[in-house]
N, C-alpha and C positions, 0 to 999 in steps of 0.2 A: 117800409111799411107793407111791402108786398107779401114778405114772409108771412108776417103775424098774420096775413088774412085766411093764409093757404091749409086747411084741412090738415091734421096729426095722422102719420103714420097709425094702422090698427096697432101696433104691439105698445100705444100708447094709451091704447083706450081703459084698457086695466087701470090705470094709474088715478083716472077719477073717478070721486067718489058716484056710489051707489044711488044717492037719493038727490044727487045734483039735479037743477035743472038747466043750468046754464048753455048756454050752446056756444060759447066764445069757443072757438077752435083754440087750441094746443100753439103756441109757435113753433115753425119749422121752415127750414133752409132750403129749399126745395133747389136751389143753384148750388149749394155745396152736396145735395145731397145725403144730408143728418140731421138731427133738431138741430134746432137753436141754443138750445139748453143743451147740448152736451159738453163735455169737459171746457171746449172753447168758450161757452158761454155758461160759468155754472151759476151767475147770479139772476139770469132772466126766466128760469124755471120758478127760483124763490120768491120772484116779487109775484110774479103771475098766478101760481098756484100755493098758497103757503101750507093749503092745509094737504100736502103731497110732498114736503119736506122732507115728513120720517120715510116716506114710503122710498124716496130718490135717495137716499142716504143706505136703505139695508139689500135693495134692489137695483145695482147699478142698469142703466141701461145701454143694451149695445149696439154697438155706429155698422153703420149701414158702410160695406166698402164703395172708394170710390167708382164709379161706371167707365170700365174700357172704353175710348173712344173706336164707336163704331166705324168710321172713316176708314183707321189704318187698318182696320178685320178686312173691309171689304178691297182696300188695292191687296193688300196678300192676295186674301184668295184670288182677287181677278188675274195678279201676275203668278202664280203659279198654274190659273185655268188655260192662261195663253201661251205658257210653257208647254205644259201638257199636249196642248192641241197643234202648237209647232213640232213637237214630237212625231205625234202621230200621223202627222200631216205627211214628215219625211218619209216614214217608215212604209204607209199606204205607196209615196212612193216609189221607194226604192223597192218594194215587194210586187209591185207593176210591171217595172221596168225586169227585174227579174224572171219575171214569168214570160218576157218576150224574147227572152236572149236564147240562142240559136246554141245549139249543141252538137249539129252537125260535124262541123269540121274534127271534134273529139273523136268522132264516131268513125269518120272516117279514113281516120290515120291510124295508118299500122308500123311505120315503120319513121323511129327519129332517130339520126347520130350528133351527136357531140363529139367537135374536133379539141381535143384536148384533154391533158387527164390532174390538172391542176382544180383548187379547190372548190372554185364558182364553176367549174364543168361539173363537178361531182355532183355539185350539187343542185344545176339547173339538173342532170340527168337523174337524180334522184327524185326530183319532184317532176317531172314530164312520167316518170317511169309509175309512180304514184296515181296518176290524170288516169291511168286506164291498165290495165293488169293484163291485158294481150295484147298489149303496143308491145314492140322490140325498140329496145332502146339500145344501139352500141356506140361505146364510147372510143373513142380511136386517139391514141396513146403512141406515145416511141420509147417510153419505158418500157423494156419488158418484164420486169420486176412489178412494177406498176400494174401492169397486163394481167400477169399471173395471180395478184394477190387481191384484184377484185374478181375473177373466173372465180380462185378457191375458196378462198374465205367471205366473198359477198361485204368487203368493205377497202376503201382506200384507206391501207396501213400510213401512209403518207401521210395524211389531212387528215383524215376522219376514223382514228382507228376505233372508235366506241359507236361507230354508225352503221350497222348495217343497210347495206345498198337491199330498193327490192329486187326482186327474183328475176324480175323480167330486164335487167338489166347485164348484158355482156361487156367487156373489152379487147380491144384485138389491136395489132399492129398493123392488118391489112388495110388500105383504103380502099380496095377494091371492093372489098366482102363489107366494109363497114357503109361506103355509102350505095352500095347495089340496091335499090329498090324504097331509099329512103325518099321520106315525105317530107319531112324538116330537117334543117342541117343546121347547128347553134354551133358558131364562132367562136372557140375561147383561147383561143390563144392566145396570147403576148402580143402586142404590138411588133415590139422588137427590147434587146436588152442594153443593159448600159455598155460604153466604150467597151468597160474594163471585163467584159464575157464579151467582144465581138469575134470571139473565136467561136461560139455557140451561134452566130446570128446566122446561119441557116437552116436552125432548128427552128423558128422564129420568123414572124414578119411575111412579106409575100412569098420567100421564098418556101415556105411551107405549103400553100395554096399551088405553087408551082408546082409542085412534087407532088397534087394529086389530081389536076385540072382534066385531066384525061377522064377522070371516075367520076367527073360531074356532072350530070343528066342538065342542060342547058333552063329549064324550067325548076330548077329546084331552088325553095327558097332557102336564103339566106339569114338569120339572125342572130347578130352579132353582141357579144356580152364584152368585149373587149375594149376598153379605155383608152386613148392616146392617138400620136404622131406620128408618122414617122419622121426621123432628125431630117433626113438630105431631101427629102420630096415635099413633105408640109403635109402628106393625105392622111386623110380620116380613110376610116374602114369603112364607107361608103363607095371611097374613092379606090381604093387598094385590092377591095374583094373581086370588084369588076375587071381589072385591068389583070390583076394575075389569074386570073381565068379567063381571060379571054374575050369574054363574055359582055359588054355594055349593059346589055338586056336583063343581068341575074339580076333575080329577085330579093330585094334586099330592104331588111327589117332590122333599126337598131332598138335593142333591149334597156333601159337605161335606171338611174331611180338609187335611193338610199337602202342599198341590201348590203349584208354582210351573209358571206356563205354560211357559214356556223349556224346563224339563226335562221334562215331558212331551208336548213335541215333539218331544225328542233321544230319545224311549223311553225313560226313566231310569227303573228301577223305582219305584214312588210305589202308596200305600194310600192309599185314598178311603172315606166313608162315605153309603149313598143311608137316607135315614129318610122314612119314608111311612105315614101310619095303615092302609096296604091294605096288609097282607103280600105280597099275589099282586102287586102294584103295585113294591112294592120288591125283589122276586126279577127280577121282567121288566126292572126298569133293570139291576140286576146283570149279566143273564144277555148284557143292550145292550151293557155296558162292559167286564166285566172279561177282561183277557187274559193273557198270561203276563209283562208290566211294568206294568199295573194291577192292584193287587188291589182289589176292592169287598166291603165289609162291610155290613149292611141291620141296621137298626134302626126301631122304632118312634115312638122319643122323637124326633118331628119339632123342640117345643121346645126341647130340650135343643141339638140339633144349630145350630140358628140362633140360638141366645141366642149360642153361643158361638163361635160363624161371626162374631158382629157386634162381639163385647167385646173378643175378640182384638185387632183393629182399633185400637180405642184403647190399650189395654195395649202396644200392639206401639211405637206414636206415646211412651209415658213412656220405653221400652226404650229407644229411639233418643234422646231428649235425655239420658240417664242417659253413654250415649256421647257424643253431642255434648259434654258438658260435663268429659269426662274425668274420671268419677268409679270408675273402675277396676268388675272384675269382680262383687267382693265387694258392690257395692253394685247393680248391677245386678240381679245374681240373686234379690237380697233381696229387691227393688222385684218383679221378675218373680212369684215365689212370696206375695207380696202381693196381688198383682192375681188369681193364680190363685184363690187363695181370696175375690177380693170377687167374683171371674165364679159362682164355684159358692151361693155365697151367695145371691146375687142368681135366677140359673137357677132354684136347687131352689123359692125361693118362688115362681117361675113354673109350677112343676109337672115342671123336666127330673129326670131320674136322677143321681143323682150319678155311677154309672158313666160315664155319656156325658164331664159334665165330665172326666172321669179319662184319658179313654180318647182314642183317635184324632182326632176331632173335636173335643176339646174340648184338653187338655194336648199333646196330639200338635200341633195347629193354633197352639198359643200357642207351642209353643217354634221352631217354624217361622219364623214372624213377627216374633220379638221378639230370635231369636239371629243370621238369616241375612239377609246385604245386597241382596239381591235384592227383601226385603219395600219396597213403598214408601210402606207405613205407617212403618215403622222409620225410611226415610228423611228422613220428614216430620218427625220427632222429633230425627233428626241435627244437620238444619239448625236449627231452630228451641234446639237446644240448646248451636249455635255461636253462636247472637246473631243469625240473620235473620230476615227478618218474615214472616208465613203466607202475604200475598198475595203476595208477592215467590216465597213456594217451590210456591205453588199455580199460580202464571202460567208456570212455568218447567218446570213438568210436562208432559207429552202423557198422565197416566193418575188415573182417579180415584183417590185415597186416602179409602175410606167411612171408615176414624176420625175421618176432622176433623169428618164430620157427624153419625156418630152421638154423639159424646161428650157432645152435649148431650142427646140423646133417653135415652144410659145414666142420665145424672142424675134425668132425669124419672122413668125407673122406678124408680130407685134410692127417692124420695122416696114414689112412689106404692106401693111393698110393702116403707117402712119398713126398707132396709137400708144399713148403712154403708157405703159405699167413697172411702176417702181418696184411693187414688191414681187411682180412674179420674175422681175430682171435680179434684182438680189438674191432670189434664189438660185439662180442661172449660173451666179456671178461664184455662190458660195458653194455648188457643183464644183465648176472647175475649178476648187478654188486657189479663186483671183481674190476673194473677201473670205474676212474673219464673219461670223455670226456676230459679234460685238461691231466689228465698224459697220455691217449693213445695220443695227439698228441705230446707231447715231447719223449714220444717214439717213436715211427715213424719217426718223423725228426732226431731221433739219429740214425736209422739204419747205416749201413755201406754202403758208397757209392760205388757203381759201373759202371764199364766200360759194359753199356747197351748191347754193342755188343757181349759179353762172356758171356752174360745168359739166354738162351734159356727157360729154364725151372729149376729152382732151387730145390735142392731137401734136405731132412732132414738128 
């Protein structure tokens, strides 16, 4: 009855007559929002009004649309208001933090060498040499072919023959003349090579650092882009750099993080991590490298950084026969998130953070590696997981793959701090191979299943 009391829309008012005097209101639906009398109700206009019959009959009337509810208008706008203002929020920050950062150190370096003339040299040297256009940047090389063909033509014919190096950039064979007067000194070299070149392994490893220890200013820093083990010792290049030079005291910065040289030639935005026990040490490479397509992150957990700098490596070599052998997604990912957890296993008993594992350098770096074709660890696992043999895809290379060496030094440690790892052992195993790629995965899928939540870190 509520209806019938409630007042007729105006475009109803036309409809009666002229000399009426009635004042009975019109029916209408005020909760449906139309008359009453519309199509839903076409007979309570007729009893109500008859002498309005002809008039509803030649003059249809038209329905009011339903009313949006105001409610969901107003959470929209509030959560895209709160979007917005989280946005801006960041931005005010990070444009703060920006304006405080310190550019000195840029400023004050003249002089950076890069030890080595392989791809991730070229191309950390390309982008240092970029940071500042009267830095000297020399790259220090034992090819001389290599040597010659970045002096004349201003590009590594080797890696990068579409890339012009900049200007400011030399190469030499001297160590002398290369590190005379430098401010930075980036590591790139190889760890060391597999068995099957250990006729090259003096090219390689400490014994390269030996062969220039003489030409190094005892205060110069060190920062290393270098991945891996060495097999008979177990050291990381924290531990390797200091000892073949002599030196306990050098100053030493590892470089770490999901980069592929290639794109960080083309500027392709990419995050990196420098870990350094000197805070002041790892702010000063920072302030060296990062730019508006480099981001640099500083950390302390040097361990942390090169455990996992090196394990990737091998993880990355099972990733690629998991493909080779066409064993679909589901099974790779499995295998991948296995290995993540024997790398943090293995790390934390070394002393890293488990954050690091988690984080850029460690998870960031694995899934780099082990997802994308450019890694040529992954590659080496490819092949190997189509049926070729190791010397056959190591001969066929121009670029080191440090999993094939470290995978035996991850065992050693594995053993020496008591923890499990199944899948970085089957790749160890399918190195030397003692194992087919097919019996390591029917192994593996025999393991003993377990209640994920009761195992922390498994031990031997």
């Amino acid at each position: 009855m509520a209806a019938l009391l409630e007042p007729p829309p105006p475009f109803l008012n036309q409809l009666l007559p002229p000399n009426s005097t009635s004042t009975r209101p019109l029916p209408y639906n005020l909760r449906l929002g139309r008359p009453t009398n519309s199509p839903n109700h076409p007979t309570l206009l007729a009893a109500t009004t008859p002498c309005c019959s002809a008039a509803t009959s030649e003059q249809p009337i038209p329905q009011l649309p339903d009313p949006v509810p105001e409610t969901a208008l107003v959470r929209t706008r509030d959560r895209r208001r709160a979007v917005r203002l989280a946005w801006e929020k960041l931005v005010r920050w990070s444009r703060t933090w920006r304006s405080k950062t310190k550019t000195d150190v840029l400023e004050r370096t003249n002089k950076v060498v890069v030890l080595g003339g392989g791809s991730f040299a070229t191309a950390m040297a390309s982008h240092v040499a970029n940071r500042k256009s009267q830095m000297e940047v020399s790259i220090l090389v034992r090819d001389a072919q290599v040597c010659q063909s970045i002096n004349s033509n201003q590009c590594n014919r080797k890696y990068f023959p579409e890339h012009k190096l900049p200007e400011n950039v030399i190469a030499t064979t001297d160590a002398k003349a290369a590190l005379l007067g430098a401010d930075y000194c980036f590591h790139a070299v190889p760890v060391q090579v597999p068995e099957s070149l250990s006729e090259m392994i003096s090219q390689f490893s400490s014994a390269f650092l030996e062969g220039i220890a003489e030409h190094v200013y005892p205060g110069l820093p060190f920062i290393s882009v270098s991945k891996g083990l060495e097999l008979n010792t177990l050291r990381t290049m924290s531990q390797i750099i200091p000892q073949a030079l002599k030196n306990p005291r050098q100053p030493f910065i590892a470089l770490s993080g999901p980069s592929f040289a290639l794109e960080l030639m083309n500027k392709l935005p990419t995050a990196m991590v420098v870990a350094s026990k000197d805070k002041k040490l790892a702010n000063a490479a920072q302030q060296l490298l990062a730019c508006d397509y480099l981001r640099i992150s500083t950390s302390s957990d040097v361990v942390g950084v090169e455990v996992a700098g090196a394990l990737k490596n091998v993880l990355a070599i099972a990733a690629g026969i998991v493909d080779g052998m066409n064993l679909g997604n589901n099974c790779k990912t499995a295998l991948v998130a296995q290995g993540c957890s024997e790398i943090r296993w293995l790390a934390m008993k070394m002393g890293a953070k488990p954050a690091t594992i988690t984080g850029l350098s460690g998870i960031g770096d694995i899934m780099l590696t082990c997802f994308v074709n450019l890694s040529r660890n992954r590659t080496v696992g490819v092949r190997l997981g189509s049926g070729e043999q190791l010397d056959d895809i190591l001969s066929s290379m121009n670029q080191v793959a440090e999993g094939v060496s470290t995978a035996g030094a991850v065992i050693a440690l594995a053993q020496k701090y008591k923890v499990k790892m199944p899948v970085l052992t089957a790749v160890a195993r399918i190195i030397d191979n003692e194992l087919t790629p097919k019996k390591a995965v029917l192994e593996l899928m025999s393991l003993p299943q377990v209640l994920v939540y009761s195992l922390p870190s498994p031990i031997a």
